[in-house]
N, C-alpha and C positions, 0 to 999 in steps of 0.2 A: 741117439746121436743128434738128432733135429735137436731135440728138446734143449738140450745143452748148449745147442748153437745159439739158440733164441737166447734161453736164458742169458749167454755171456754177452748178446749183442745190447739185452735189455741193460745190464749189469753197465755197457761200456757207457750207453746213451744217460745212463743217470748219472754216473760217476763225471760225463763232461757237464751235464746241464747245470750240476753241484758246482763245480769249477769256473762257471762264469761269474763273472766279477757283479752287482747288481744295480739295476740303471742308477745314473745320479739324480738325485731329487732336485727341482730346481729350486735355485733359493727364493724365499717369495720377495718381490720386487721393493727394492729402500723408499719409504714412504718419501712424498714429494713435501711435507710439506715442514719437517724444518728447515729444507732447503731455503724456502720461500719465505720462513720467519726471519732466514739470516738476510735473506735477499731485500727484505721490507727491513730488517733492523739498519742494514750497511745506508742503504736511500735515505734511512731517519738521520743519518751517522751527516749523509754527504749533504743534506738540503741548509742550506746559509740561516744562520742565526740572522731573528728580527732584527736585534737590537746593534749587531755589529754591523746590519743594512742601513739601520739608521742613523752611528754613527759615521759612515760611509760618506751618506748624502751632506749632512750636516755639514762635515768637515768641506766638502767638494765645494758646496754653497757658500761657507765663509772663504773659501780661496778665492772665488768667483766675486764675492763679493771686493774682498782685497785688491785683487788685478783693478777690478774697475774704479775705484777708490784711488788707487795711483796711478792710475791715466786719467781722471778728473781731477788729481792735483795737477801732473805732469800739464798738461792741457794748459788748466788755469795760470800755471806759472808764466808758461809763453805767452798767452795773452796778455795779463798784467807787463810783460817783460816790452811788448811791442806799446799796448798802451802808451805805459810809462810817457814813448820818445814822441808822439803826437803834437803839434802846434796846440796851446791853451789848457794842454795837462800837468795841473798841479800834483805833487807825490808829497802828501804828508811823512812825517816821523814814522807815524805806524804804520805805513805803508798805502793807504787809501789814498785811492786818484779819486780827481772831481774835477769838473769841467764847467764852469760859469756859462749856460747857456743865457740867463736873460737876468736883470740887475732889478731891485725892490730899495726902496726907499724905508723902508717898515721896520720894525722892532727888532732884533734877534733874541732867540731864547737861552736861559740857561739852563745848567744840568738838569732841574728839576721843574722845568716851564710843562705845560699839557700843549699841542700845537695841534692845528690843521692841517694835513698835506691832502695832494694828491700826486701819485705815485704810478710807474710802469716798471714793472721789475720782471726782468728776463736773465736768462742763461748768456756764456759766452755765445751758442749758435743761431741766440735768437729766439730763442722758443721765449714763452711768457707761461710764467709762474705765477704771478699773482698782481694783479691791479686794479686800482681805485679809480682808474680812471675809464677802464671800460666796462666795471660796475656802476659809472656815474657817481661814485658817490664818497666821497671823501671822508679820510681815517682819521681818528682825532687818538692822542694817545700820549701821554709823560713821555718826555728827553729819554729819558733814563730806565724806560720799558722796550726798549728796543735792540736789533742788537745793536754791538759797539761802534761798528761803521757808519749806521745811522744816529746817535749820540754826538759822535766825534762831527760828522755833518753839518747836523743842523745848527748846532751851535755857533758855527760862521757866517750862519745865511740869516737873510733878513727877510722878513714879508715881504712879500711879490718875486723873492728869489726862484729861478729855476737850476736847479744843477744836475748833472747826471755824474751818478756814481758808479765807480768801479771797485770793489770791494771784497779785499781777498777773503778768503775763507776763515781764515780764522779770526776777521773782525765782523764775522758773518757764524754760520753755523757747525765751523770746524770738522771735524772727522769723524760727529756724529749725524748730521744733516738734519734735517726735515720731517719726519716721517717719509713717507712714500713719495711727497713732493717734492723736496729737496735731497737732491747725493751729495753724500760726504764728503765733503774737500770743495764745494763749489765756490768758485767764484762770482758773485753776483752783480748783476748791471741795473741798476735804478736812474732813473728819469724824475725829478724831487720837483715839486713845486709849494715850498711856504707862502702857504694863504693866510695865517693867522697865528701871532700867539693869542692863547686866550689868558694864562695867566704867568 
């Protein structure tokens, strides 16, 4: 009777341990690292093209350029505009003022004369761009190598002449200027004194 008892108790204990379901295996862990290929491809995806950087700037700097370009017209215009009404300011056709500081008895040149000056050439604010006379040393150079407001000038004036010019931009260096010394659209002030034709 034991015997039996055992055996069916052993019989129950196998039949349950059969019956359980069997651990789950874990799954082994999703590698990290296409994650991190797509994570490094998306960064490649989002980082700014060079060259639409450099169009970027480019465009930004000729805007910048622009603005200031038409506030040195803008500028120039009113100063010529106040000039103009001045006591002793003549206003040519083309639109150059000149102002007979001191009178020469002497030669005048034509279109194609070489002359002596000496010169002080500044901006509407004053500033000095370029002069011969605090080089000490006077410019010799053709009528008709220079720009047109100087042309148009000299041609009225006679040795020992001094005139000061005012000289809008586009009988000067127009909307392309200078290189780095002269802006675009300037209007320019010169101080002229005819020393000399030479021929």
């Amino acid at each position: 009777m034991k015997n039996t008892l055992l055996i069916a108790m052993l019989a129950a204990f196998f039949i349950a341990g059969c019956s359980e379901q069997p651990a789950a295996v874990d799954e082994p862990a999703t590698s990290a690292e296409p994650a991190a290929e797509a994570a490094s491809a998306a960064a490649e995806t989002a980082q700014p093209d060079p060259l639409d950087e450099a169009m970027e700037k480019a465009r930004a700097e000729m805007a910048a350029k622009a603005q200031a370009a038409q506030e040195t017209l803008d500028a120039g215009q009113a100063y010529l505009h106040i000039n103009a009404q001045k006591p002793g300011v003549t206003v040519t056709d083309s639109g150059l003022q000149y102002e007979v500081l001191s009178k020469g008895d002497g030669k005048t040149p034509g279109p194609t004369s070489t002359v002596v000056t000496h010169y002080h050439g500044t901006f509407t604010n004053g500033d000095v761009f370029d002069s011969s006379i605090e080089r000490d040393q006077p410019a010799t150079f053709p009528v008709n190598r220079v720009i047109a407001g100087w042309t148009e000038a000299l041609q009225m004036m006679q040795e020992g002449d001094t005139y000061r010019l005012v000289i809008p931009s586009n009988l000067a260096y127009g909307e392309r200027g200078a290189g780095d010394r002269i802006p675009p659209n300037s209007v320019l002030i010169f101080e002229v004194e005819l020393i000399e034709v030479v021929d």
